[in-house]
CHARMM-style PDB file with segment names, atoms N, HN, CA, C and O in Angstrom:
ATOM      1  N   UNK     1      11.258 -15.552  11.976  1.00  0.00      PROA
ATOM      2  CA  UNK     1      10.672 -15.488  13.305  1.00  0.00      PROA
ATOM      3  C   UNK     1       9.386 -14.688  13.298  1.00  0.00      PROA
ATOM      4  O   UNK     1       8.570 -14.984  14.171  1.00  0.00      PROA
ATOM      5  N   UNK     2       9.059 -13.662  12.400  1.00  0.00      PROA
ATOM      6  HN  UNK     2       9.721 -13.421  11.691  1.00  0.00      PROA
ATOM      7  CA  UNK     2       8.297 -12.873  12.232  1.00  0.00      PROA
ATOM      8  C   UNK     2       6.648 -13.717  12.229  1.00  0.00      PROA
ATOM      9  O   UNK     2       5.687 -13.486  12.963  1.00  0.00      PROA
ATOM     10  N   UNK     3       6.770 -14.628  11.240  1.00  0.00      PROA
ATOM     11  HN  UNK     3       7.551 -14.816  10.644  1.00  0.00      PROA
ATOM     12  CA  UNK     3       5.753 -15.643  10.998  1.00  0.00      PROA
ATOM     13  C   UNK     3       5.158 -16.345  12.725  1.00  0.00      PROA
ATOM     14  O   UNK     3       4.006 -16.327  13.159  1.00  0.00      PROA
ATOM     15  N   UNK     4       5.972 -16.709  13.161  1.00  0.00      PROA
ATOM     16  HN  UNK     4       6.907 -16.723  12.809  1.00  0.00      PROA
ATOM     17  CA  UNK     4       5.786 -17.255  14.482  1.00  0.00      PROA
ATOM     18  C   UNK     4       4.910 -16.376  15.333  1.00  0.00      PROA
ATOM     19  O   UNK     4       3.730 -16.556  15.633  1.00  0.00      PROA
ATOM     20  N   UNK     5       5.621 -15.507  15.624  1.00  0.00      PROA
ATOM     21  HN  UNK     5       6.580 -15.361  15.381  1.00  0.00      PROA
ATOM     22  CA  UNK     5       4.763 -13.921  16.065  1.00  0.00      PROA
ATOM     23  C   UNK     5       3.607 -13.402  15.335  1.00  0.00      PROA
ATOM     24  O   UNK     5       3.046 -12.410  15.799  1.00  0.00      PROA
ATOM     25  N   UNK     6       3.207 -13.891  14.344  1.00  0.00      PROA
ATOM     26  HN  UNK     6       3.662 -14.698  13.967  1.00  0.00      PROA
ATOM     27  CA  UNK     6       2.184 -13.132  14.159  1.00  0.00      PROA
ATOM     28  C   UNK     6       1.105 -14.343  13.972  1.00  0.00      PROA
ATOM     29  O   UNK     6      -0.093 -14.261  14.244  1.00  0.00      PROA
ATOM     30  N   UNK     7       1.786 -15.486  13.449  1.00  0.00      PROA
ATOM     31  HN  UNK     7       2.759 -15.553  13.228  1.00  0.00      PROA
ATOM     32  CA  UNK     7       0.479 -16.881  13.668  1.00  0.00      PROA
ATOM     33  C   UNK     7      -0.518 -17.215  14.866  1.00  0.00      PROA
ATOM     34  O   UNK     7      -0.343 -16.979  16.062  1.00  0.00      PROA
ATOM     35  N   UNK     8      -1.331 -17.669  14.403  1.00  0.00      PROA
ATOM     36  HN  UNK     8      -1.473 -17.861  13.432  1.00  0.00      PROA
ATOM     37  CA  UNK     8      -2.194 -17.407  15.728  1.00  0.00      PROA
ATOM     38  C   UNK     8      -1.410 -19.344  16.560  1.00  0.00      PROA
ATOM     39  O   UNK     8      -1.571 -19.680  17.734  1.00  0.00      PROA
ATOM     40  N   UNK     9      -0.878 -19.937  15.802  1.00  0.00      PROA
ATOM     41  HN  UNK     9      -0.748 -19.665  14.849  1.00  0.00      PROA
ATOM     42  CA  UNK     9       0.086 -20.493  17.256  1.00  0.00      PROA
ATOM     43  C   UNK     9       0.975 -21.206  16.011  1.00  0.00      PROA
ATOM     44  O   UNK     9       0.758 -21.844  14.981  1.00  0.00      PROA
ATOM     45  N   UNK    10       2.237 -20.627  16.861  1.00  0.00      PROA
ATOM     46  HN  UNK    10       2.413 -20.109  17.698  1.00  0.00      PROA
ATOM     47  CA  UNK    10       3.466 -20.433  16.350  1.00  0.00      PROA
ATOM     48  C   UNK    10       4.495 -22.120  16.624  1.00  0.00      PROA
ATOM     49  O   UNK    10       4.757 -22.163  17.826  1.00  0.00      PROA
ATOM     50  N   UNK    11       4.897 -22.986  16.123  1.00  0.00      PROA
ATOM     51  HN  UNK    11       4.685 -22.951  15.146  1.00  0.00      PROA
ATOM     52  CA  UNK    11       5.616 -23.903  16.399  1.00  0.00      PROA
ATOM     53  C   UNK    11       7.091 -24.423  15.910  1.00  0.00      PROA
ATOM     54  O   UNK    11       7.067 -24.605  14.693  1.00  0.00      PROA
ATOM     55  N   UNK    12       8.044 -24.643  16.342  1.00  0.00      PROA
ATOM     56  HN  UNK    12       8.063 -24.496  17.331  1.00  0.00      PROA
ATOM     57  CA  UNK    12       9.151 -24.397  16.349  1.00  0.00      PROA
ATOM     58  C   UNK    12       9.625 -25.911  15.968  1.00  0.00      PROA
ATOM     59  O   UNK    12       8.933 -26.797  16.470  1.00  0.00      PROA
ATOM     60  N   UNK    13      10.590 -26.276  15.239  1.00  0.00      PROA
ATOM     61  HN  UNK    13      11.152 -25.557  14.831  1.00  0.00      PROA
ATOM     62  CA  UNK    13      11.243 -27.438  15.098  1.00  0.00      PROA
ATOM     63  C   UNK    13      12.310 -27.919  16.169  1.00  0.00      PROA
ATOM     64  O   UNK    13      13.115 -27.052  16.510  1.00  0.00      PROA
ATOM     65  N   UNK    14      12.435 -29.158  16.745  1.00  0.00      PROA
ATOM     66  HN  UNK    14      11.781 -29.862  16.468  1.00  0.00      PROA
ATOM     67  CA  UNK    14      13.103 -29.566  18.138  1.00  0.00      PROA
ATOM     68  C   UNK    14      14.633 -28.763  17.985  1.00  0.00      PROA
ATOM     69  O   UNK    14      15.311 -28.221  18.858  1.00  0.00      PROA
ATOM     70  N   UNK    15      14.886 -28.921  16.490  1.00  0.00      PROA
ATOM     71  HN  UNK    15      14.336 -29.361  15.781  1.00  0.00      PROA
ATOM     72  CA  UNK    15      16.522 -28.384  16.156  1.00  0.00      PROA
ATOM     73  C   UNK    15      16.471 -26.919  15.886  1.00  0.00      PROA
ATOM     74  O   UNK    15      17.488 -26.231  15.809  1.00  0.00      PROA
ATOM     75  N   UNK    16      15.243 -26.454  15.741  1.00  0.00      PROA
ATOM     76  HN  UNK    16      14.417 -27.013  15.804  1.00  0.00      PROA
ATOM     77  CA  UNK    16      15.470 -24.711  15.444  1.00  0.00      PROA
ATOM     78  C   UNK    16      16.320 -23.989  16.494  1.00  0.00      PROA
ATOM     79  O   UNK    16      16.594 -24.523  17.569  1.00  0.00      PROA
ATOM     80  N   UNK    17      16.705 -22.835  16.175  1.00  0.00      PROA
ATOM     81  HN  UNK    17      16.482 -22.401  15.302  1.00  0.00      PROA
ATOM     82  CA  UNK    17      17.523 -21.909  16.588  1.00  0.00      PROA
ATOM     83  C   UNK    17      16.897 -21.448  17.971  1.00  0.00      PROA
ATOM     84  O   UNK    17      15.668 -21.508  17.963  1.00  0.00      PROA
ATOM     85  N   UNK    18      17.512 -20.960  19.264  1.00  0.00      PROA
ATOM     86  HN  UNK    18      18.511 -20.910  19.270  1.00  0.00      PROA
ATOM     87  CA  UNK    18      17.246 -21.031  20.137  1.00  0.00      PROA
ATOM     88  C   UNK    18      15.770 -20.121  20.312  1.00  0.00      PROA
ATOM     89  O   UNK    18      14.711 -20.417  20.866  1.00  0.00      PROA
ATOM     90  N   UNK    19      16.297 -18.650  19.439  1.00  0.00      PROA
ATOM     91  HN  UNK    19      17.157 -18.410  18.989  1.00  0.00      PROA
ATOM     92  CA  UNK    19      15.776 -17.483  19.987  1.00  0.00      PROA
ATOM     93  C   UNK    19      14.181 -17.973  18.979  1.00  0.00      PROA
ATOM     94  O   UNK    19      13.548 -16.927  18.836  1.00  0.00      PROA
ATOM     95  N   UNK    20      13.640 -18.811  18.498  1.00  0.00      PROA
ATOM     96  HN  UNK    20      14.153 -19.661  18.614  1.00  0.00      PROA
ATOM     97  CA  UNK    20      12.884 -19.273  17.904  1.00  0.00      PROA
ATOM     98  C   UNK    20      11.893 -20.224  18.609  1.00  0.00      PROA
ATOM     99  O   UNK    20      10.671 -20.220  18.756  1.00  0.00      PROA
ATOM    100  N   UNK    21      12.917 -21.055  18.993  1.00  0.00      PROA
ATOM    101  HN  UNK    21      13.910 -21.058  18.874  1.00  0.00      PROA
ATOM    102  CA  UNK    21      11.787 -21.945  20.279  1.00  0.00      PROA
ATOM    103  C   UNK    21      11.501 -21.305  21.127  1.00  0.00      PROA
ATOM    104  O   UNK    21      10.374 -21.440  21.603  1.00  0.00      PROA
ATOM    105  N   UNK    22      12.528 -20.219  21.733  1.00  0.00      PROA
ATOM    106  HN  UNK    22      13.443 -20.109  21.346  1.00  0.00      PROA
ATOM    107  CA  UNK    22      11.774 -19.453  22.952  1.00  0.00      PROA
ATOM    108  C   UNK    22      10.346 -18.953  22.686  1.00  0.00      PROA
ATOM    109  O   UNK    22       9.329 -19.419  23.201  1.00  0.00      PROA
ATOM    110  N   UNK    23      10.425 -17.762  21.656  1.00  0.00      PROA
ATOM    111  HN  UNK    23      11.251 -17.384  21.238  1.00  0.00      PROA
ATOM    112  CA  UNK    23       8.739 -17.565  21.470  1.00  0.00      PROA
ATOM    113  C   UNK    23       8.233 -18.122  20.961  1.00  0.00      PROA
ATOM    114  O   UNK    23       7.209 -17.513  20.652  1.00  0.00      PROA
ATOM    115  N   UNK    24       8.247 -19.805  20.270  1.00  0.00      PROA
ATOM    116  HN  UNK    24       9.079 -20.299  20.521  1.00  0.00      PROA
ATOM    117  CA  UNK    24       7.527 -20.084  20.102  1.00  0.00      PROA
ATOM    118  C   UNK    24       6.097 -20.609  20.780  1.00  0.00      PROA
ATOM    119  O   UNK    24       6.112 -20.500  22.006  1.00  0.00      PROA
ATOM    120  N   UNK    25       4.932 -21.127  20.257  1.00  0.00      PROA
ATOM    121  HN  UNK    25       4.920 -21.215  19.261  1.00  0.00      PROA
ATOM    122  CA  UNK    25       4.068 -21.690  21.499  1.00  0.00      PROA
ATOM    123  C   UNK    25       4.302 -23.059  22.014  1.00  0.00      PROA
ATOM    124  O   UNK    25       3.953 -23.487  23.114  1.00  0.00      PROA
ATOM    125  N   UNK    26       5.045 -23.800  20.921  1.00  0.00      PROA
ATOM    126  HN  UNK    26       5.328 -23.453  20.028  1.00  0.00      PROA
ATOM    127  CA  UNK    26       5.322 -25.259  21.296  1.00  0.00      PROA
ATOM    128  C   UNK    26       6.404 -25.504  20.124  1.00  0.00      PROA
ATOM    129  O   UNK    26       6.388 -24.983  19.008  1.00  0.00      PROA
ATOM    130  N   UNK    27       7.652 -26.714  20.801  1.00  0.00      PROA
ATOM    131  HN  UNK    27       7.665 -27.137  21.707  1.00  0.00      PROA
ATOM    132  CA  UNK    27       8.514 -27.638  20.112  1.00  0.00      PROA
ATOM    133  C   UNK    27       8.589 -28.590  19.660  1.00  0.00      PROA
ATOM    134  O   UNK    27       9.303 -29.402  20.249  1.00  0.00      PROA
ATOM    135  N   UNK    28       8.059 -28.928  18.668  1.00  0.00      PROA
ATOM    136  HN  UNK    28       7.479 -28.268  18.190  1.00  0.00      PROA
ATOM    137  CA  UNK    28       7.912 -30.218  18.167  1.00  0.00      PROA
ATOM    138  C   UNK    28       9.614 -30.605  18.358  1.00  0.00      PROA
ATOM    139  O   UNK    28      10.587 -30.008  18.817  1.00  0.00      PROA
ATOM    140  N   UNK    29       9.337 -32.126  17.647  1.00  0.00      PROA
ATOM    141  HN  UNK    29       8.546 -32.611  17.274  1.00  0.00      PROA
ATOM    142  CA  UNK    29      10.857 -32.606  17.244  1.00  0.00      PROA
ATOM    143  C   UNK    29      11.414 -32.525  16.597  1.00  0.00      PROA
ATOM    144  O   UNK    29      11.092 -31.443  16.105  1.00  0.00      PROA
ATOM    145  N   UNK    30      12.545 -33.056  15.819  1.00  0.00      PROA
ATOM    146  HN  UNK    30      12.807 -33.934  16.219  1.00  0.00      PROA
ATOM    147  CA  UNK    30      13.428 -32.194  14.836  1.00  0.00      PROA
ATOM    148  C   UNK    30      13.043 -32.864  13.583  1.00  0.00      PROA
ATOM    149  O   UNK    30      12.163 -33.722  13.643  1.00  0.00      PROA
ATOM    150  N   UNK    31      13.619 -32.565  12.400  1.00  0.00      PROA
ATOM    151  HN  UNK    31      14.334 -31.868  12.351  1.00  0.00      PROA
ATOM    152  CA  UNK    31      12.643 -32.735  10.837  1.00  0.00      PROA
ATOM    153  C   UNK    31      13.259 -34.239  10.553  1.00  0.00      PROA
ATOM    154  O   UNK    31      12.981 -34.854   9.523  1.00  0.00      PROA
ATOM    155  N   UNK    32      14.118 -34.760  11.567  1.00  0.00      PROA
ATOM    156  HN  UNK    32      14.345 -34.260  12.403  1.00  0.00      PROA
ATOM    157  CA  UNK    32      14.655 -36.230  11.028  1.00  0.00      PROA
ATOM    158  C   UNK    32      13.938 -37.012  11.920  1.00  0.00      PROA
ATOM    159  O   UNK    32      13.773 -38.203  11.660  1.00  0.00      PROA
ATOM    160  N   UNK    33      13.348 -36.373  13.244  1.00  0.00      PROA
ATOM    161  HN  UNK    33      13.482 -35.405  13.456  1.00  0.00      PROA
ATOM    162  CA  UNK    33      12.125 -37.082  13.812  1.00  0.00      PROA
ATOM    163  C   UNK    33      10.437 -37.340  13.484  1.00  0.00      PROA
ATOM    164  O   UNK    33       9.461 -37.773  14.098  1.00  0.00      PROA
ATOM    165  N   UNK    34      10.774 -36.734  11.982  1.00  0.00      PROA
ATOM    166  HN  UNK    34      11.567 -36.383  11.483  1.00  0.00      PROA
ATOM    167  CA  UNK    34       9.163 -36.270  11.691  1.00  0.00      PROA
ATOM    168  C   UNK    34       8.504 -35.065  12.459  1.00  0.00      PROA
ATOM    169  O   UNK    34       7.307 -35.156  12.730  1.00  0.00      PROA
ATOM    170  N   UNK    35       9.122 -34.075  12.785  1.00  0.00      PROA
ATOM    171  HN  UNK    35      10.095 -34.000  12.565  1.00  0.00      PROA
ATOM    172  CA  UNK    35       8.669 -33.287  13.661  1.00  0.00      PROA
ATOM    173  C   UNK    35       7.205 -32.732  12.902  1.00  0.00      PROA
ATOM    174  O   UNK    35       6.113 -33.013  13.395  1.00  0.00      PROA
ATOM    175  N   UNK    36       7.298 -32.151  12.010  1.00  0.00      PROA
ATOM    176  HN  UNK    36       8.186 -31.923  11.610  1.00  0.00      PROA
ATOM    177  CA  UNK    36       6.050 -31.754  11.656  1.00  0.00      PROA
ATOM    178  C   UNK    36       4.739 -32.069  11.070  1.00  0.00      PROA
ATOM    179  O   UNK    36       3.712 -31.402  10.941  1.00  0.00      PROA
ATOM    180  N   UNK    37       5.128 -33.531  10.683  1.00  0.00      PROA
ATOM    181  HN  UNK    37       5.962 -34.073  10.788  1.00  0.00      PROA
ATOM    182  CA  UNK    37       4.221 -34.840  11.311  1.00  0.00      PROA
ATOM    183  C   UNK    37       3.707 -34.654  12.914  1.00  0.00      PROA
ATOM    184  O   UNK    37       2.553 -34.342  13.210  1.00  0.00      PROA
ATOM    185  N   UNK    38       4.522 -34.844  13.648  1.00  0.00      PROA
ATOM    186  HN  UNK    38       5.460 -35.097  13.407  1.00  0.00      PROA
ATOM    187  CA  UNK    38       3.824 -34.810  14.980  1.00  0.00      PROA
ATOM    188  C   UNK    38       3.193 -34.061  15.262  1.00  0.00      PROA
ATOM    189  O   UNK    38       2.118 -34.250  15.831  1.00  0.00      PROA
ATOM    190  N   UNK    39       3.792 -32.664  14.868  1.00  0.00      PROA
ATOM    191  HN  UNK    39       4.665 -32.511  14.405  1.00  0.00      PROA
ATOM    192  CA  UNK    39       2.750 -31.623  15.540  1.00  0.00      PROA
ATOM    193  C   UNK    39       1.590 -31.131  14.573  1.00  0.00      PROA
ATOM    194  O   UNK    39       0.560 -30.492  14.785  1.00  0.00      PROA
ATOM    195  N   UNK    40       2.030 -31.555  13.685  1.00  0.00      PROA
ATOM    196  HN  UNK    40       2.867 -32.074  13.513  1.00  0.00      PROA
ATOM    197  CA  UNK    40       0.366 -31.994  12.775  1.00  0.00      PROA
ATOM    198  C   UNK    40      -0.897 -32.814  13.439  1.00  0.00      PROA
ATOM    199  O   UNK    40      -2.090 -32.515  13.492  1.00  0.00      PROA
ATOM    200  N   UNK    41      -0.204 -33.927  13.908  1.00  0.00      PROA
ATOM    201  HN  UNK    41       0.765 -34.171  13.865  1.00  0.00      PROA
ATOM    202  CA  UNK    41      -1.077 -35.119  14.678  1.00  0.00      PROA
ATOM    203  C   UNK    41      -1.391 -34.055  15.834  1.00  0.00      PROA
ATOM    204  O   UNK    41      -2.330 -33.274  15.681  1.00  0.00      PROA
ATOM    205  N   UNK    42      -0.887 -34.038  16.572  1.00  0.00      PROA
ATOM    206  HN  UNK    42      -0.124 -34.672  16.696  1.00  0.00      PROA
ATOM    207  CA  UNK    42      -1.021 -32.912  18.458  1.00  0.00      PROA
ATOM    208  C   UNK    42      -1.612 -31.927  18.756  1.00  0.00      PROA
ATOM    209  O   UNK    42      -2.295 -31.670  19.746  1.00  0.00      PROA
ATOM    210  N   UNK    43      -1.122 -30.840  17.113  1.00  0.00      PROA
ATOM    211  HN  UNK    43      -0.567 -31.049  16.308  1.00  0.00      PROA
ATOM    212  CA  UNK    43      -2.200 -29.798  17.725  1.00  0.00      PROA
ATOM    213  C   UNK    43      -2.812 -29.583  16.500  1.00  0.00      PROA
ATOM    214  O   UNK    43      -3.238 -28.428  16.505  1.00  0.00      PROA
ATOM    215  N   UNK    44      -3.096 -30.217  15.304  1.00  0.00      PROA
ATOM    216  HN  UNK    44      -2.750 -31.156  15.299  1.00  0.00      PROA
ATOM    217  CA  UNK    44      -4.102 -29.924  14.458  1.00  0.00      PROA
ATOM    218  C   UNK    44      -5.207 -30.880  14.681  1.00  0.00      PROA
ATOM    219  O   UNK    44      -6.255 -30.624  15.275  1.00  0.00      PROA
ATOM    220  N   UNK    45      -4.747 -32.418  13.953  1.00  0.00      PROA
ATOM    221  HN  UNK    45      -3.896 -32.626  13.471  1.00  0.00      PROA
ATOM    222  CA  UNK    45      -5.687 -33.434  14.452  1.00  0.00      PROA
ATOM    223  C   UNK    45      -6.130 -34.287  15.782  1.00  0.00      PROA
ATOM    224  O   UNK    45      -6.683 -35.371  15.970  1.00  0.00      PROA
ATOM    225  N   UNK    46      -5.616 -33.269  16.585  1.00  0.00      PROA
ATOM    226  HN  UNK    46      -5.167 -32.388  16.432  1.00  0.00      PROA
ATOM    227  CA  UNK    46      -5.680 -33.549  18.079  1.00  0.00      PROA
ATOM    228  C   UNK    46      -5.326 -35.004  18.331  1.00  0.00      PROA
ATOM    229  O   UNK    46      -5.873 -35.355  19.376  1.00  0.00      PROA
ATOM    230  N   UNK    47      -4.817 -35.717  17.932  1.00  0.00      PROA
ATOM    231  HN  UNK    47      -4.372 -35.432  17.082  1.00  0.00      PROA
ATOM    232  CA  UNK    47      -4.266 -36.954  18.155  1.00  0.00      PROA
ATOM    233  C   UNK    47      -3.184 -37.555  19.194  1.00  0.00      PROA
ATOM    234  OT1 UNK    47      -2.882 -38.748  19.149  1.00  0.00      PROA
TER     235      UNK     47
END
């Protein structure tokens, strides 16, 4: 969780642990949805 908190924006997997999505800045979907594919596309390549 530490990583999250200190990244300058923190993103959480749809299935991560609760207290994880809370601070995170955004939820992608879960890793069998391609989640970090998506939020690759959303908030890196603005797509």
């Amino acid at each position: 969780m530490s990583m999250v908190e200190v990244a300058g924006f923190g993103v959480s997997m749809g299935n991560g642990i609760p207290e994880l999505k809370q601070i995170a800045d955004a939820v992608t979907t879960t890793q069998d949805e391609d989640g970090v594919g998506v939020a690759i596309d959303k908030y890196v390549l603005d797509n």
